[in-house]
C-alpha positions as MATLAB code, in Angstrom:
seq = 'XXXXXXXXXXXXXXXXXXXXXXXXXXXXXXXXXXXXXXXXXXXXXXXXXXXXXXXXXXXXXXXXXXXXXXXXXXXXXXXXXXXXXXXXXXXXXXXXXXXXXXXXXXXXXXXXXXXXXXXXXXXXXXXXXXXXXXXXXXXXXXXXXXXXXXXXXXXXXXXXXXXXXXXXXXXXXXXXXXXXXXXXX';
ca = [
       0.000    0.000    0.000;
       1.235    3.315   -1.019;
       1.381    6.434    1.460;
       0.024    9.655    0.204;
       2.556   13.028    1.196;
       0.223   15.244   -0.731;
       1.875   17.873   -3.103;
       5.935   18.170   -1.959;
       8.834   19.612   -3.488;
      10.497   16.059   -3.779;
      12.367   14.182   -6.405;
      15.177   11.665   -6.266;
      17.829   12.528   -6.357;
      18.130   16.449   -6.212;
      21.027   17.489   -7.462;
      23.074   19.996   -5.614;
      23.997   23.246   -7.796;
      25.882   25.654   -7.201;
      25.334   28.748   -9.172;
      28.238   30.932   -9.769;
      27.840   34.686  -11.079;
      29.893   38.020  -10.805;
      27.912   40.689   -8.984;
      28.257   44.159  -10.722;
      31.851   45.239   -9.029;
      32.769   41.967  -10.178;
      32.954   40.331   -6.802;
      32.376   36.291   -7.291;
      29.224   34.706   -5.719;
      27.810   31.412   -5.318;
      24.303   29.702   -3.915;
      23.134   26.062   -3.897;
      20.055   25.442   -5.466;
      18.696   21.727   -5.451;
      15.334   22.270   -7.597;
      16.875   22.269  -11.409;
      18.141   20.176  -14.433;
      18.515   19.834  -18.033;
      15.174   21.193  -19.919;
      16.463   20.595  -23.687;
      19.844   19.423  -25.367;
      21.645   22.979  -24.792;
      19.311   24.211  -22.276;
      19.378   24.266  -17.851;
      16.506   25.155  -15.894;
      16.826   26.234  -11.909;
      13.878   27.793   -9.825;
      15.747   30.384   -8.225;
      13.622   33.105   -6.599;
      13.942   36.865   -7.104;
      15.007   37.906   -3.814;
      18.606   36.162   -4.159;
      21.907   37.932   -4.849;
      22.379   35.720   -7.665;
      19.460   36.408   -9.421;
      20.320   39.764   -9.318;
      23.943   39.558  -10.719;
      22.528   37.106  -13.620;
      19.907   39.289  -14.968;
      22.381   42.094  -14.618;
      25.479   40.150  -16.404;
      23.201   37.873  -18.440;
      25.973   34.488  -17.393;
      26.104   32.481  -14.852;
      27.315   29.032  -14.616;
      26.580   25.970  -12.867;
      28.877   23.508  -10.670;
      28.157   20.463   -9.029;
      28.871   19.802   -5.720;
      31.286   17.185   -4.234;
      31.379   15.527   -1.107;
      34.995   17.028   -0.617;
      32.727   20.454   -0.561;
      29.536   19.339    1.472;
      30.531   22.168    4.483;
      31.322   25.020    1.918;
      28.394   23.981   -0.599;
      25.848   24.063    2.464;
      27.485   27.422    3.304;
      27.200   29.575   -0.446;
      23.113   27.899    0.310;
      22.473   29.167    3.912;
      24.441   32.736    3.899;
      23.866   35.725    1.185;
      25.677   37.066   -1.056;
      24.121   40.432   -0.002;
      24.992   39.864    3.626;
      28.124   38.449    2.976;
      29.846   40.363    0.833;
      33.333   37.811    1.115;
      30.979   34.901    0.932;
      33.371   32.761   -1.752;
      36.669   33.973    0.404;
      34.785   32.735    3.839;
      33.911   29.155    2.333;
      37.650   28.727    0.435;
      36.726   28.492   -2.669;
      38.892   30.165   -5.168;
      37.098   32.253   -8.339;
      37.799   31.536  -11.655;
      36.930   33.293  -14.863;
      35.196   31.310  -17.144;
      36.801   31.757  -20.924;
      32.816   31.151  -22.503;
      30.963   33.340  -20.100;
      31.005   36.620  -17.813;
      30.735   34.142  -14.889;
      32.667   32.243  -12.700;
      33.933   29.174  -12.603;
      35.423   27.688   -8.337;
      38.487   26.264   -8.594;
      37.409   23.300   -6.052;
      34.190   22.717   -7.812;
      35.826   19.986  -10.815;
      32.726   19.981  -13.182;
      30.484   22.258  -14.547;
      28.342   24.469  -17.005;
      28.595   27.710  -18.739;
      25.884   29.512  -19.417;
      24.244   32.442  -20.966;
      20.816   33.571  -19.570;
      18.055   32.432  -21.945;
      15.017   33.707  -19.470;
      13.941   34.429  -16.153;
      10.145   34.666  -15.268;
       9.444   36.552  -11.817;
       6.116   34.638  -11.829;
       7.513   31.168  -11.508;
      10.964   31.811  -10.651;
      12.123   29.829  -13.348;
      15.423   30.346  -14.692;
      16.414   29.104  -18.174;
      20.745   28.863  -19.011;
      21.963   28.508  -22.269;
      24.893   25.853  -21.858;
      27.372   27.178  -24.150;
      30.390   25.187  -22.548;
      30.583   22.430  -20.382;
      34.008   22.330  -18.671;
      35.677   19.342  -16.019;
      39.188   19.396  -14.885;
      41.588   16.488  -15.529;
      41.293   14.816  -11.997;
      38.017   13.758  -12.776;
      38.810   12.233  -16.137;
      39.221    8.627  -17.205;
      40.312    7.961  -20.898;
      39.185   11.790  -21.340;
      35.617   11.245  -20.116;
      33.628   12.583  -16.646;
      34.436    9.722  -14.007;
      31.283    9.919  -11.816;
      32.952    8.142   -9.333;
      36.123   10.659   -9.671;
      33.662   13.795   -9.353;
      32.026   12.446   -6.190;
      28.887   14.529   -6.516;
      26.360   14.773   -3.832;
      22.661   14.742   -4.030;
      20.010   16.302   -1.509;
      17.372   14.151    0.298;
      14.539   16.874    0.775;
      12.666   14.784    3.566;
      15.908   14.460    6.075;
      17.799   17.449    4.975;
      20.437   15.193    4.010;
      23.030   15.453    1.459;
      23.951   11.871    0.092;
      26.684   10.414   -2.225;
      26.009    8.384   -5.430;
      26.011    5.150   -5.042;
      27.501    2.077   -7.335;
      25.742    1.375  -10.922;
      23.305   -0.932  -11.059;
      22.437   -1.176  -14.745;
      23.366    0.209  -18.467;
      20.817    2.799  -19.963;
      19.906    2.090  -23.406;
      21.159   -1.684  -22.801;
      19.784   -3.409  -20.021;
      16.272   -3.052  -21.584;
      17.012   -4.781  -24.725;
      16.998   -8.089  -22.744;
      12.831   -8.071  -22.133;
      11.306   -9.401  -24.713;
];
């Protein structure tokens, strides 16, 4: 028997973004933002509400870009998410990260942050809070590369669990897409 929750803001797994943009005097910022992905081939969606720093320094810039985080940066991940950029005006310096232009965008990129993607802003609608990124580049350093492709296991992302307030690691691979289904009938 199922158990109704009634309409939540739950889906597994929730990523964990972290949006990177240059505020107007070109200081760096950063937020985590679990309730996005990828809307079309070139193309990321994030609700991101008006009231944040970041949204400001997009619309202003039109760039921001897009990391994922790693369990190496639960603690400064969970920090750019809980304290604002318009608070905290040394918000990247307090959490360690280290700000990085990107070469495709006017955004940028955290040097502890291994993965991520570059993008130009396509929309933003007040109503819904819905933000809509071009990806223009999508950008991973060496150390999490195998044979020159993105080593999940290498990138150790982290997801969110929205009922516990929990971030979580991946866990092992259980199947091939576009294989394993070939084997039913």
């Amino acid at each position: 028997m199922r158990k109704s929750f009634g309409a939540k803001p739950w889906l597994y797994p929730m990523p964990v973004l972290i949006l990177g943009t240059y505020a107007e005097d070109g200081t760096p910022n950063a937020m985590n933002a679990a309730w996005g992905g990828i809307s079309e081939e070139a193309e990321i969606s994030v609700c991101i509400s008006e009231d944040h720093k970041t949204t400001e320094n997009l619309l202003q810039s039109g760039a921001f870009t897009v990391s994922v985080a790693t369990a190496a940066t639960v603690a400064a991940a969970d920090y750019v998410g809980i304290v604002s950029g318009t608070k905290e005006k040394d918000k990247i310096k307090k959490c360690g990260w280290t700000a990085v232009p990107s070469e495709s965008v006017n955004a940028p990129l955290f040097a502890e942050l291994p993965f991520a993607l570059e993008c130009r802003v396509k929309s933003y609608d007040r109503e819904s809070c819905r933000l809509v990124g071009e990806i223009v580049n999508v950008s991973a350093e060496e150390s999490v590369l195998t044979d020159g492709r993105i080593d999940v296991k290498k990138l150790d992302p982290i997801v969110y669990e929205p009922v516990s307030h929990t971030y979580l690691r991946l866990g092992e691979a259980v199947g091939r897409a576009f294989s394993d289904g070939k084997k039913i009938g």
